[in-house]
C-alpha positions in Angstrom: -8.3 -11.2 4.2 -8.0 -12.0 7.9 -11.2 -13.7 8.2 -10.1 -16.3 5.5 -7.1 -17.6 5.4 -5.5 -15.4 9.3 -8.2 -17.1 11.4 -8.1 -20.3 10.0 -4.7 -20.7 10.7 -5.4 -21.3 14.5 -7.9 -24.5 13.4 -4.6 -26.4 13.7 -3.6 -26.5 17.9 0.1 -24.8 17.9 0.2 -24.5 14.3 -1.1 -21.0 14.3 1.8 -18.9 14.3 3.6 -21.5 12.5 1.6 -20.7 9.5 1.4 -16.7 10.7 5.2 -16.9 9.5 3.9 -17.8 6.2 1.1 -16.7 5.5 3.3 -12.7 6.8 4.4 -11.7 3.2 1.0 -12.8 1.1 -1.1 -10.4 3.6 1.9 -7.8 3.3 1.1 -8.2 -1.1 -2.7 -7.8 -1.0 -2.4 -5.3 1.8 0.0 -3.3 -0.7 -2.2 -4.4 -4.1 -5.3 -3.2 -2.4 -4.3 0.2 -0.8 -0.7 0.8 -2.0 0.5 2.1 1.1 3.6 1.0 2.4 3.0 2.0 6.1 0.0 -0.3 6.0 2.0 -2.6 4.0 4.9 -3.0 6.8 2.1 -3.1 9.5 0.4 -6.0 7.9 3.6 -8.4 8.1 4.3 -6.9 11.2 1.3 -8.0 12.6 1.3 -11.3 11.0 5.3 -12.0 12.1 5.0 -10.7 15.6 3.0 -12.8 18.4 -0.1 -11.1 19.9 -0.9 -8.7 17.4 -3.2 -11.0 15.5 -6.2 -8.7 16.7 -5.5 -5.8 15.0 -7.7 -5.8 11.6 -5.1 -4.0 9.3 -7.0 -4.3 5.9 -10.3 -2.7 7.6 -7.9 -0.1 8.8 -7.0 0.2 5.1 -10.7 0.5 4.3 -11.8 2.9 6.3 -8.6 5.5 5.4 -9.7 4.6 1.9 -13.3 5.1 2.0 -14.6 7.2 5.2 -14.7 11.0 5.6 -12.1 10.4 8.9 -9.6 8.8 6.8 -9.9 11.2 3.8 -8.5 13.6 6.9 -6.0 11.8 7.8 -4.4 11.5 4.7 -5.0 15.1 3.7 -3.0 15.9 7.3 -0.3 13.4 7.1 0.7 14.8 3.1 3.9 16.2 2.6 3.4 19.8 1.7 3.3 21.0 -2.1 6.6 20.9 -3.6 8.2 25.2 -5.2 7.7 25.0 -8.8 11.2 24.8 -10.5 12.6 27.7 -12.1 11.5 28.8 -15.2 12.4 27.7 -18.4 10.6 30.4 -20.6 12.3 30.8 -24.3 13.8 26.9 -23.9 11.7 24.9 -26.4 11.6 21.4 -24.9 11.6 19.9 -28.5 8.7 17.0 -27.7 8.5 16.8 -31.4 11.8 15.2 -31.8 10.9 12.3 -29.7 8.0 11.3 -31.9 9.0 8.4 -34.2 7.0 8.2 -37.8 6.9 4.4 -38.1 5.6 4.9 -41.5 8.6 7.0 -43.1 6.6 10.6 -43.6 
């Protein structure tokens, strides 16, 4: 993503950040499309809308806590813990049948 479109926005002397202000929410989108996490999300138009932090490579960030052994732990370690089942409902029919609707009249 940065390669493309981030990088060739300096082509242009002084136009560079110009077009970082733009170009801030479309990496924010495929950021989110590609590894739905908002932290990573907000961190990609953050690095995009603030000046000097053009360097940090958000999306291979994203890849590597999508597909490496290290960021398989990170994730594991930064989940919220297991939520207490609810209390029981046992004898309470939840009647799924009723929500079933026989287009065809039998």
């Amino acid at each position: 993503i940065k390669l493309l479109v981030g990088v060739a926005s300096y082509a242009v002397p002084l136009a560079g950040e110009g077009a970082d202000l733009a170009w801030a929410p479309v990496s924010a989108l495929l950021v989110n499309y590609l590894y739905g996490n908002s932290i990573l999300t907000g961190l990609a138009f953050a690095e995009e809308v603030l000046p000097g932090l053009d360097v940090v490579p958000t999306a291979t960030i994203g890849w590597l806590l999508e597909n490496t052994e290290l960021g398989r732990s990170v994730n594991e370690a930064s989940a919220p813990p297991p939520k207490a089942d609810a209390p029981s409902s046992a004898g309470k029919s939840r009647g799924h049948d009723a929500d079933v609707i026989d287009v065809n009249g039998r």
